[in-house]
C-alpha positions as a Markdown table, in Angstrom:
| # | Residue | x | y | z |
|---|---|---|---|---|
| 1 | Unk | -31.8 | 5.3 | 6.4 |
| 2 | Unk | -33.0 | 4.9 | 10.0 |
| 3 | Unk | -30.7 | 4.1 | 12.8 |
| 4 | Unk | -31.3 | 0.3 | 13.1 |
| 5 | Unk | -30.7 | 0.4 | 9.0 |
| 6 | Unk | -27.3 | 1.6 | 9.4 |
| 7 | Unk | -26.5 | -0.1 | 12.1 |
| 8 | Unk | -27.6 | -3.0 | 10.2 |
| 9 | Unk | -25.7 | -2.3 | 7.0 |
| 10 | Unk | -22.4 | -1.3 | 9.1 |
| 11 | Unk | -22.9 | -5.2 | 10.7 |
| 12 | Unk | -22.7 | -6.9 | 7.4 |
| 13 | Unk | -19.9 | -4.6 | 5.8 |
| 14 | Unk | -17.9 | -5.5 | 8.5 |
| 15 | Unk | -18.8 | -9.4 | 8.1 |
| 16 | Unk | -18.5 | -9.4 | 4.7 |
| 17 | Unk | -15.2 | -7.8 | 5.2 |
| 18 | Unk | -14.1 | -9.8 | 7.7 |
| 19 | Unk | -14.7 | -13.1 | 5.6 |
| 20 | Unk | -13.2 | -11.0 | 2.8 |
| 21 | Unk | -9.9 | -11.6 | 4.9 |
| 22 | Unk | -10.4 | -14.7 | 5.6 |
| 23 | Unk | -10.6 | -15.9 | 1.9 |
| 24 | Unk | -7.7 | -14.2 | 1.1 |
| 25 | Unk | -5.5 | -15.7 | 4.0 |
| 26 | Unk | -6.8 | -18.8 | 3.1 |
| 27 | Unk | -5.7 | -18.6 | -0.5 |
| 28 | Unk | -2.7 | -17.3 | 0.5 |
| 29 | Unk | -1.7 | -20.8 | 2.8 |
| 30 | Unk | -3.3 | -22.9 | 0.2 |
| 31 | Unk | -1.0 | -21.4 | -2.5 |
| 32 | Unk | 2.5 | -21.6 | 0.0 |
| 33 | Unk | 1.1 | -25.6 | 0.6 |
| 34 | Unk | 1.0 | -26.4 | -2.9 |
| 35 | Unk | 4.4 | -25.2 | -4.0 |
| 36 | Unk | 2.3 | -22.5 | -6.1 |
| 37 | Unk | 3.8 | -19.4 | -4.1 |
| 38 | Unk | 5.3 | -16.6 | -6.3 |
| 39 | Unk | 8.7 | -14.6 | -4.9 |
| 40 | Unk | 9.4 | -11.1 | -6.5 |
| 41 | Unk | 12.9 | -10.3 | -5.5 |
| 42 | Unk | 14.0 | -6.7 | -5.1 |
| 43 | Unk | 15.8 | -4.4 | -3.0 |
| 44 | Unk | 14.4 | -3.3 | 0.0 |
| 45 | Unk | 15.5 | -0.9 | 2.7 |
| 46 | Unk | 14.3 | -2.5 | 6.3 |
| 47 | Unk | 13.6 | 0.8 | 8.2 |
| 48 | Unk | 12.0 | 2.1 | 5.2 |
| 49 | Unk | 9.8 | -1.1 | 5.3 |
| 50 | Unk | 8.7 | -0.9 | 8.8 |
| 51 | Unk | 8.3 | 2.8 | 8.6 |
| 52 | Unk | 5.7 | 2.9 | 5.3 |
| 53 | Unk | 4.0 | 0.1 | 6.9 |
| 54 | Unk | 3.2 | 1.7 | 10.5 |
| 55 | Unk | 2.6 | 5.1 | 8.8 |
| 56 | Unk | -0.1 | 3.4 | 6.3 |
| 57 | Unk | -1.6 | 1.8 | 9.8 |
| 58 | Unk | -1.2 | 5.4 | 11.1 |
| 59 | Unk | 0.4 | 4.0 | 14.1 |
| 60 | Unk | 2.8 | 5.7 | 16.4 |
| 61 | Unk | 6.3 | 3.5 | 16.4 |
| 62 | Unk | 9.6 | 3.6 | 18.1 |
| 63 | Unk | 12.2 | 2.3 | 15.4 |
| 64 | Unk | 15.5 | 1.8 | 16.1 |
| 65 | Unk | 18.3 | 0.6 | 14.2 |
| 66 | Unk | 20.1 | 1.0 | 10.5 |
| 67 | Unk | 18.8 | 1.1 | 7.3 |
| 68 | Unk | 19.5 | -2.7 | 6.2 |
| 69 | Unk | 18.6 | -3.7 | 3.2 |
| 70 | Unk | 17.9 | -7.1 | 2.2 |
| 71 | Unk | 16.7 | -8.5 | -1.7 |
| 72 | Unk | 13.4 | -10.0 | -1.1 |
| 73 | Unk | 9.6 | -10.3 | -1.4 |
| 74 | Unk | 8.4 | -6.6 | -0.6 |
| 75 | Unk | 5.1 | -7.6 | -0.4 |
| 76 | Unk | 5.3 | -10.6 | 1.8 |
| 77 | Unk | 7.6 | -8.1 | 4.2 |
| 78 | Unk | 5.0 | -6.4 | 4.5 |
| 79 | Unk | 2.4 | -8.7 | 5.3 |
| 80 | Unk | 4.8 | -10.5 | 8.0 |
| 81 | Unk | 5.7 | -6.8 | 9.6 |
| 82 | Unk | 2.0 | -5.6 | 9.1 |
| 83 | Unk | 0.6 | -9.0 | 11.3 |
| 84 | Unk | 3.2 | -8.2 | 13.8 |
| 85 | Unk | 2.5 | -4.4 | 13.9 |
| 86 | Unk | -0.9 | -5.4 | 14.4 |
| 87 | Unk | -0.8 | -7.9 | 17.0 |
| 88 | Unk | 1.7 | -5.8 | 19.3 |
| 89 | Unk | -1.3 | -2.7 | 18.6 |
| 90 | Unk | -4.1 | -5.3 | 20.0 |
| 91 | Unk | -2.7 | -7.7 | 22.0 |
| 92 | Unk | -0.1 | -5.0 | 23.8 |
| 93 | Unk | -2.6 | -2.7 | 24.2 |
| 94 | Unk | -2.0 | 0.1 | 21.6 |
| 95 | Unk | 1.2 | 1.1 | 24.0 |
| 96 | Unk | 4.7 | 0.7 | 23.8 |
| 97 | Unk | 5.3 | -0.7 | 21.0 |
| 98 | Unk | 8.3 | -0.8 | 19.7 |
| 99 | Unk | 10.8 | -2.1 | 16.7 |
| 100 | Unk | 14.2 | -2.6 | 16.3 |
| 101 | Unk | 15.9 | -3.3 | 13.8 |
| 102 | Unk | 19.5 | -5.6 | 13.8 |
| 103 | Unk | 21.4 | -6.8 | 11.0 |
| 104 | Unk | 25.0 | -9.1 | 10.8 |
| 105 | Unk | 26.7 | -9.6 | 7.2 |
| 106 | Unk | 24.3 | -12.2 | 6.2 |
| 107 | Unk | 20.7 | -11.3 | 7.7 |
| 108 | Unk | 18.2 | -8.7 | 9.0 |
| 109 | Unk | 16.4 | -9.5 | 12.0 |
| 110 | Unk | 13.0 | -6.8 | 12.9 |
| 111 | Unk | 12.1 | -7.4 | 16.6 |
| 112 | Unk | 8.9 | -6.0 | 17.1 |
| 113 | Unk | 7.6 | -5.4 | 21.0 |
| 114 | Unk | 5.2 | -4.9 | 23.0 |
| 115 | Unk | 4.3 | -4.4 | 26.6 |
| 116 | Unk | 1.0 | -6.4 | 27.2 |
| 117 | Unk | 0.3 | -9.4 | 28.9 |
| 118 | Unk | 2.5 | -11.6 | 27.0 |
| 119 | Unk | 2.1 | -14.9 | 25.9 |
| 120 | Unk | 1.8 | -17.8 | 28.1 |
| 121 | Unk | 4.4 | -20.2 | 28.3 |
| 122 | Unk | 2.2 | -23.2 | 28.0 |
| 123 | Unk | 0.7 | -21.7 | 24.5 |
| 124 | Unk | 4.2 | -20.5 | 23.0 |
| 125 | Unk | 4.8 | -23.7 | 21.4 |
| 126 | Unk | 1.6 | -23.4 | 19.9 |
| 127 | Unk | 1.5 | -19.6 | 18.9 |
| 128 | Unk | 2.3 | -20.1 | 15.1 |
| 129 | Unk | -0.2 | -22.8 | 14.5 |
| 130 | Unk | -2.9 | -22.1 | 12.0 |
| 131 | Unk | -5.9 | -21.5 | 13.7 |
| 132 | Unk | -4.4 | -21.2 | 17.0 |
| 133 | Unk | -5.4 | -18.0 | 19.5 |
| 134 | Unk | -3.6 | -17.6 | 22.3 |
| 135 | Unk | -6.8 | -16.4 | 24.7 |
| 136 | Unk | -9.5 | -18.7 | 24.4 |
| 137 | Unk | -11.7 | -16.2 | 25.6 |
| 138 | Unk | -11.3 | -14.1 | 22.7 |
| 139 | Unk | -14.4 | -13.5 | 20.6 |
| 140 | Unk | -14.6 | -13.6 | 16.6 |
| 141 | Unk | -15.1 | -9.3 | 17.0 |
| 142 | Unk | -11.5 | -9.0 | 18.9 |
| 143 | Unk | -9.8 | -11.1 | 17.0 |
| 144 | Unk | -9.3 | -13.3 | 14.1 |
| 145 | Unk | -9.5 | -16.9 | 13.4 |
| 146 | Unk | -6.0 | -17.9 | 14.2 |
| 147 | Unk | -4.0 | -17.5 | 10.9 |
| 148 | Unk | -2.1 | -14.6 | 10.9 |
| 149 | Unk | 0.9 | -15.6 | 13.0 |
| 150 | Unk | 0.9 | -18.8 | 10.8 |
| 151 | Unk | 0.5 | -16.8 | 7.7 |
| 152 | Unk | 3.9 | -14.4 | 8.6 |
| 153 | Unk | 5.7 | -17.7 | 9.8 |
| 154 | Unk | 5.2 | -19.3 | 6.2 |
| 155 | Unk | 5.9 | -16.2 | 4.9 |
| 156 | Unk | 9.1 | -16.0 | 6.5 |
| 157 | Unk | 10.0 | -19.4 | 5.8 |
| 158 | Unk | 9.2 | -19.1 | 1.9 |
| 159 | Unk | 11.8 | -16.0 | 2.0 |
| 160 | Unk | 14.3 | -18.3 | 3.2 |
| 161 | Unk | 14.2 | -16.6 | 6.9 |
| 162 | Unk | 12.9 | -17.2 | 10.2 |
| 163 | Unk | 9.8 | -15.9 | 12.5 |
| 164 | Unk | 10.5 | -16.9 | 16.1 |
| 165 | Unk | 8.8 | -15.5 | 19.8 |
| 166 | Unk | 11.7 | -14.5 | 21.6 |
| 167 | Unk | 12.1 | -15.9 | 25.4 |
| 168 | Unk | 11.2 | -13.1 | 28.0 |
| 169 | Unk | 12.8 | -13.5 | 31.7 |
| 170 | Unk | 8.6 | -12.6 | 32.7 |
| 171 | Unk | 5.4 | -13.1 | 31.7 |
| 172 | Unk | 4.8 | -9.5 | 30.3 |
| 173 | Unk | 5.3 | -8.2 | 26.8 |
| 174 | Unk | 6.0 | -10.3 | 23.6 |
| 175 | Unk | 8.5 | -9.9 | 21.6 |
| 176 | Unk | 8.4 | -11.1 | 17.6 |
| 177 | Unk | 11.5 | -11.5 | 15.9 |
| 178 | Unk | 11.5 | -11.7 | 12.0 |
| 179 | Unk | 15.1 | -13.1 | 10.5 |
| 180 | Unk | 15.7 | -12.9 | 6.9 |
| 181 | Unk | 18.7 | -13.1 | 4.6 |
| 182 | Unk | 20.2 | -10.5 | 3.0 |
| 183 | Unk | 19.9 | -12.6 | -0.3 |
| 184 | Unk | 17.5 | -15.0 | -0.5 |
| 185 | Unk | 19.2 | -18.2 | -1.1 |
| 186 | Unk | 18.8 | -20.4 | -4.5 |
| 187 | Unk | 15.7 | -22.1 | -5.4 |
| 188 | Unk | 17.9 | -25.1 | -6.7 |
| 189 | Unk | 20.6 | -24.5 | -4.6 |
């Protein structure tokens, strides 16, 4: 294949990957919106969690804190932690990033930090909005259409927890705080 070729074929894998994730986060608000979202309880170790989930991202995390464990949704954990892991890698800059890990007798809260620019204060009322991006400059290539933060917020919710931006005293870094119960409460309680 001649160079042009390849290049080529590398340009629509990546599209067709790209809209590959967008279906799927699509499908995965559309289900949460129509009541039609699935929870599989189970045991789950926190630092564990955050640990598998940086290692399979081969990313280079601080992680402090106990080994809390919470009955959940392993899988939507995973996608909140894993859009936060991701974020703090592209939006802080691949540095400094770091998690830590709290817990009180009825929750878990994973704080997950970084040391880029931060998020403006104008925008952080907006910042978990579907199809919201923080820097308007931002091209499709550096970033993606605005759901993630809105997908891990739902997600969050639907586990009966919270996903909040935590205040900073300045404009740099951002700090993510993901709250969840220990038990998930009730559906009919």
């Amino acid at each position: 294949m001649s160079p042009g070729a390849r290049e080529a074929v590398e340009l629509i894998v990546e599209d067709v990957a790209n809209l590959n994730r967008l279906v799927r986060d699509l499908m995965e608000i559309s289900e949460a919106d129509s009541g039609r979202a699935v929870l599989r309880p189970e045991q789950v170790d926190m630092h564990e969690l955050v640990h598998a989930v940086a290692g399979a991202r081969r990313l280079d995390v601080s992680i402090l804190g106990p080994h809390a464990v919470v009955t959940s949704d392993k899988a939507r954990l995973e996608r909140i932690i894993g859009n936060l892991l991701d974020n703090a890698y592209e939006h802080g800059l691949g540095v400094d990033v770091s998690i830590r890990i709290t817990e009180d007798p009825d929750s878990v809260a994973v704080a997950v930090s970084d040391a880029g620019p931060g998020v403006p204060h104008i925008e952080r009322g907006h910042i978990f909005e579907r199809f919201f991006k923080s820097d308007s400059a931002r091209t499709r290539d550096r970033g993606g259409v605005g759901l993630g933060l809105a997908i891990a917020a739902e997600n969050a919710r639907l586990l009966g927890g919270t996903l909040r931006l935590e205040a900073t005293s300045s404009d740099h870094g951002a700090t993510f705080v993901l709250q969840v119960p220990k038990l998930r409460p009730s559906e009919d309680a």
